[in-house]
N, C-alpha and C positions, 0 to 999 in steps of 0.2 A: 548437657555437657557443652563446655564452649571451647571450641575450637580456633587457635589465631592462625594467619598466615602472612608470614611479614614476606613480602615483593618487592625485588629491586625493580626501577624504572630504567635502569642501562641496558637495553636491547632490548627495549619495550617489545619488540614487535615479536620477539620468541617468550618475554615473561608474560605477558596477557593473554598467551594460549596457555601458557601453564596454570596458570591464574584461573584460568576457567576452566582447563581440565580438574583443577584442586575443586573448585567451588561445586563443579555438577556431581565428582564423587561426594562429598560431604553433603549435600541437598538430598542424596539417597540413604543417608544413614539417615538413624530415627533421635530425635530430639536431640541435633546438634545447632548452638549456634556457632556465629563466623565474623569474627572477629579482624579484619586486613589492616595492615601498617605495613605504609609506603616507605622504605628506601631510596638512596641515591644507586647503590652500589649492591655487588656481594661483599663488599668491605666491611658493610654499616652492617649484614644483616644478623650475626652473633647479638650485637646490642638490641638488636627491633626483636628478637626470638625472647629473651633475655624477660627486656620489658614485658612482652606478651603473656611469658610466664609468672611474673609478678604480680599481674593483674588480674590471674586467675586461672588463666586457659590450662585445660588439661594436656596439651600437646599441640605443635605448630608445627607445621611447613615453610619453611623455606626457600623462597624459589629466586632464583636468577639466573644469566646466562653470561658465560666467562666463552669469548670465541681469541684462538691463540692469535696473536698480533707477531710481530716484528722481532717485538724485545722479551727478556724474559719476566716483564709484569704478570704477564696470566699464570706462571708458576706458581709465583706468590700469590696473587688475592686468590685459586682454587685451593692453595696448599690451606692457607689459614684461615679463610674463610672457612673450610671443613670442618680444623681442628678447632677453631669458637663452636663452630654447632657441635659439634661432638663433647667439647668441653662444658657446655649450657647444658646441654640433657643428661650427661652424667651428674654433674654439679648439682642438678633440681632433680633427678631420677622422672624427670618425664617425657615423654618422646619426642624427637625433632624431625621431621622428615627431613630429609635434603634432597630438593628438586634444583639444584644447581647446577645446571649443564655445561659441563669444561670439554668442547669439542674444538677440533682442528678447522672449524670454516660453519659458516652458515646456513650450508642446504644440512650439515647434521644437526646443527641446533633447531633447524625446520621439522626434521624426521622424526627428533624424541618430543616435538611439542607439537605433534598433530593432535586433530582433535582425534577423540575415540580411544581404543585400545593402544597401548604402548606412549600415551600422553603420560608424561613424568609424573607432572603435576598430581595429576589423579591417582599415580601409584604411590606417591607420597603421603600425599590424603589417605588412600587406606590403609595403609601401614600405620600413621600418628591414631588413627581413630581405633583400630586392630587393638596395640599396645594399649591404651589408655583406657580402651576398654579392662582390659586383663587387667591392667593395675589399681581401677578401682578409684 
């Protein structure tokens, strides 16, 4: 079964924990490949899920980190950012994890993307591979 996980590069330094909390759950499942498409954004990642679907993957992950700023931008790209992933996996009926961390500052975006237990990324990973298993 081959597994995508499309990754924004904006907050690199909270999406590359995520990234590798998704990858070492998915290395413990049994005969999955892993498939990664880079992003700019959570803006872009509805289309990079989108494609990943298209080109076969049974279910993708999601990840980026939206940390609240000044203005109300982080409303927007958490709000629709969502609602593309949630719209792509209904749309294809296949699973989409969302490891998109929308938190108020940066030592939270730190806390959900340690490594080990309570790593997003890794819960999203089992959840996409969970479902997709069940659905076959």
């Amino acid at each position: 079964m081959r597994i995508g996980i499309a990754v924004a590069r904006f907050n690199q330094v909270i999406t590359d924990r995520l990234l590798s909390g998704a990858k070492e759950e998915l290395a413990r499942a049994e005969d999955i490949d892993i498939e990664v498409f880079e992003v700019a954004g959570a803006w872009e990642l509805p289309v990079a899920v989108l494609a990943l679907l298209k080109r076969g993957c049974a279910g993708v992950v999601a990840i980026g980190a939206v940390i609240r700023g000044e203005t109300d931008h982080y409303e927007v790209i958490v709000r629709e950012s969502a609602a593309g992933l949630n719209q792509v996996a209904i749309g294809h009926g296949r699973p989409v994890g969302n490891a998109v961390l929308a938190t108020e500052d940066l030592e939270q975006a730190l806390a959900r993307s340690e490594p080990g237990p309570g790593n997003k990324g890794a819960e999203a990973a089992a959840a996409v591979v969970d479902l997709a298993r069940r659905l076959g």
